[in-house]
N, C-alpha and C positions, 0 to 999 in steps of 0.2 A: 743757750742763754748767756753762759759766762761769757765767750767768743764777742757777744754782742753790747756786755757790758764793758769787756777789761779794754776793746779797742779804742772807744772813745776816752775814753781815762789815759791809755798810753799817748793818744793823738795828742792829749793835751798836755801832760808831761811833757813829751818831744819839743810840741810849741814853748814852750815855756823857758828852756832850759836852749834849746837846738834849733829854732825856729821853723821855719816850714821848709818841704820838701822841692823842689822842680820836678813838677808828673808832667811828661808828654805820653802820649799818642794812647789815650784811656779808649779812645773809639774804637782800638782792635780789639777790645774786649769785648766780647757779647753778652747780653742782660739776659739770653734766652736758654740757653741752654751751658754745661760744665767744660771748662779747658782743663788743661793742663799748664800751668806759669812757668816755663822755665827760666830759669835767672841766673845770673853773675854769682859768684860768692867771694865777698870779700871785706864783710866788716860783721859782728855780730848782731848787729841789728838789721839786715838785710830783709828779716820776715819782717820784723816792724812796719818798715820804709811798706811794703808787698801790698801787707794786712791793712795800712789806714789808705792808702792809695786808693784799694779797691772795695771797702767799708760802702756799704753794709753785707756784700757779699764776702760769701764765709770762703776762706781757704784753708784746707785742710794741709800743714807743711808734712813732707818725711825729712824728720830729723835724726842725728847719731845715736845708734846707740846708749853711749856714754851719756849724754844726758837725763837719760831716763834712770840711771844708778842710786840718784837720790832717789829715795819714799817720797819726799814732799816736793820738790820741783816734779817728779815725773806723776805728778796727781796732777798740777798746776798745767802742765803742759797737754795732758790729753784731756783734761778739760777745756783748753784754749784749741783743742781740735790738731793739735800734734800726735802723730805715733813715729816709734824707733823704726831706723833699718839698719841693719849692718853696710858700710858704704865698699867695702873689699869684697863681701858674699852677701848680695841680698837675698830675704831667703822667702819663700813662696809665702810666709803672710803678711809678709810686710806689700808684694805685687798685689796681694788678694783684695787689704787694705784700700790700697793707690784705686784699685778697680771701683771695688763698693762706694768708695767717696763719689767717684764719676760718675759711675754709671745706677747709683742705686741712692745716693745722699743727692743726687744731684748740684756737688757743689763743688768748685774748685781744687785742684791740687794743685800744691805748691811743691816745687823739685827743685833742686840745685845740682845742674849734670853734673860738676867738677865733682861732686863729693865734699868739697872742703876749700876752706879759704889758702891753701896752699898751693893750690895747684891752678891753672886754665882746665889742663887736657877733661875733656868731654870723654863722660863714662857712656857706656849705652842702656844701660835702664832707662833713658826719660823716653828715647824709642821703643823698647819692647811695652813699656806702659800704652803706649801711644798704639800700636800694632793692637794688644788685649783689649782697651777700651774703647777702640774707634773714636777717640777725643782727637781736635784738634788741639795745636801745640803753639802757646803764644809767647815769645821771647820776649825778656826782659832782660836790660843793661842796667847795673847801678853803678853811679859813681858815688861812693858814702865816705864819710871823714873814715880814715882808714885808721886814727886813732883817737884815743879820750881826751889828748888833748885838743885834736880838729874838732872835736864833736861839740868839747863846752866852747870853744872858741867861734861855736857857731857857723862852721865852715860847711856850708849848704850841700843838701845832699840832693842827686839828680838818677833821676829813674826814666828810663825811653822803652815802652810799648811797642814792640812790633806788629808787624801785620802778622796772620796767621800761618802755620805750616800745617796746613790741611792733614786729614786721615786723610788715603784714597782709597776708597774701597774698592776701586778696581785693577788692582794691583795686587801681586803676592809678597805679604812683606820678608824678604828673602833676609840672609845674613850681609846682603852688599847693600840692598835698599835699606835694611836699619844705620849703616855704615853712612849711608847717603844723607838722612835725617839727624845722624850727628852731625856732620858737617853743614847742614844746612841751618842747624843751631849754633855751631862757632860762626857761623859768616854771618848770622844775624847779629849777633852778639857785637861781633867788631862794628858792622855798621854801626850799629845803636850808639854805638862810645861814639862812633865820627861823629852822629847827629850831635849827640850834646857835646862834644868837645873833641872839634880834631887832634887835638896837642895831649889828647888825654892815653895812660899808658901806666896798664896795670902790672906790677912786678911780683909777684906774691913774694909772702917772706920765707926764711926761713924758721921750720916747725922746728922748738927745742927738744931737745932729746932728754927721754926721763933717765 
């Protein structure tokens, strides 16, 4: 219920402030049964953009750890259908999690392979999820103001749906074929940035050191 109330409150924050989003290709997403979203990461509102895009279906995001350290943002968040994983060791309940969403909530999960706005390189958790749950796996490209000042200056943000990367169940998901389904999520990922902007060309920053 909260998921259902705080999205359109954000949708309309975002409008107001950020104005609306560019959503292509919403048709590879299916109305009938639970994906798996894989996406870009590279501005902190990334699940925002996700979440109203694909409103009124629920997406359950894994997010960092560290966020959940506060008491009151991490009530906030797993109310809003958030849970932690560690992104270096994920640990079997945060996978169990990822599962139960799919296969037993029947609703969306939201991953981000990098791990982190700092990096491209593609981890393999969004495959072994994929392998456990027998979900298909739908890529997502964001291009989002990459900072607060793009963002009040209103500098539009764009999001490309790809087509699906099937479970096959007639296959054994080996340690090369998980290997294969990462890469077959980085080359979706670069298409998608062509589709919406061939000139487009993400540099991650550097992470400061504490």
């Amino acid at each position: 219920m909260f998921y259902k109330i705080i999205v359109p409150i954000l949708k309309g924050i975002f409008w107001l402030i950020h104005g609306s989003a560019q959503v292509e290709g919403l048709e590879h997403v299916p109305s009938d049964r639970p994906v798996i979203i894989a996406a870009t990461h590279r501005s902190l509102f990334d699940p925002f953009y996700i979440a109203y895009a694909l409103y009124p279906a629920q997406i359950h995001f894994m997010g960092k750890d560290s966020l959940f350290k506060n008491p009151i943002l991490a009530f906030l968040l797993k109310k809003a259908g958030m849970f932690p994983v560690n992104r270096e060791k994920p640990g079997t309940a945060a996978i169990r999690m990822a599962i139960q969403v799919l296969n037993e909530d029947q609703d969306h999960l939201g991953i981000f392979p990098s791990g982190s706005r700092y990096t491209t390189k593609i981890k393999g958790g969004t495959a072994f999820i994929q392998r456990r749950s027998k979900a298909d796996i739908i890529p997502v490209a964001i291009q989002p103001p990459l900072t607060f000042d793009q963002f009040f200056k209103r500098k539009k943000a764009k999001l490309a749906f790809g087509p699906a990367i099937p479970y096959q169940d007639d296959i054994k998901y080996t340690k090369e074929v998980l290997a294969q389904v990462d890469e077959q999520i980085r080359q979706a990922f670069d298409n998608l940035d062509q589709q919406l902007d061939p000139t487009y060309q993400y540099i991650p920053s550097v992470k400061a050191k504490k």
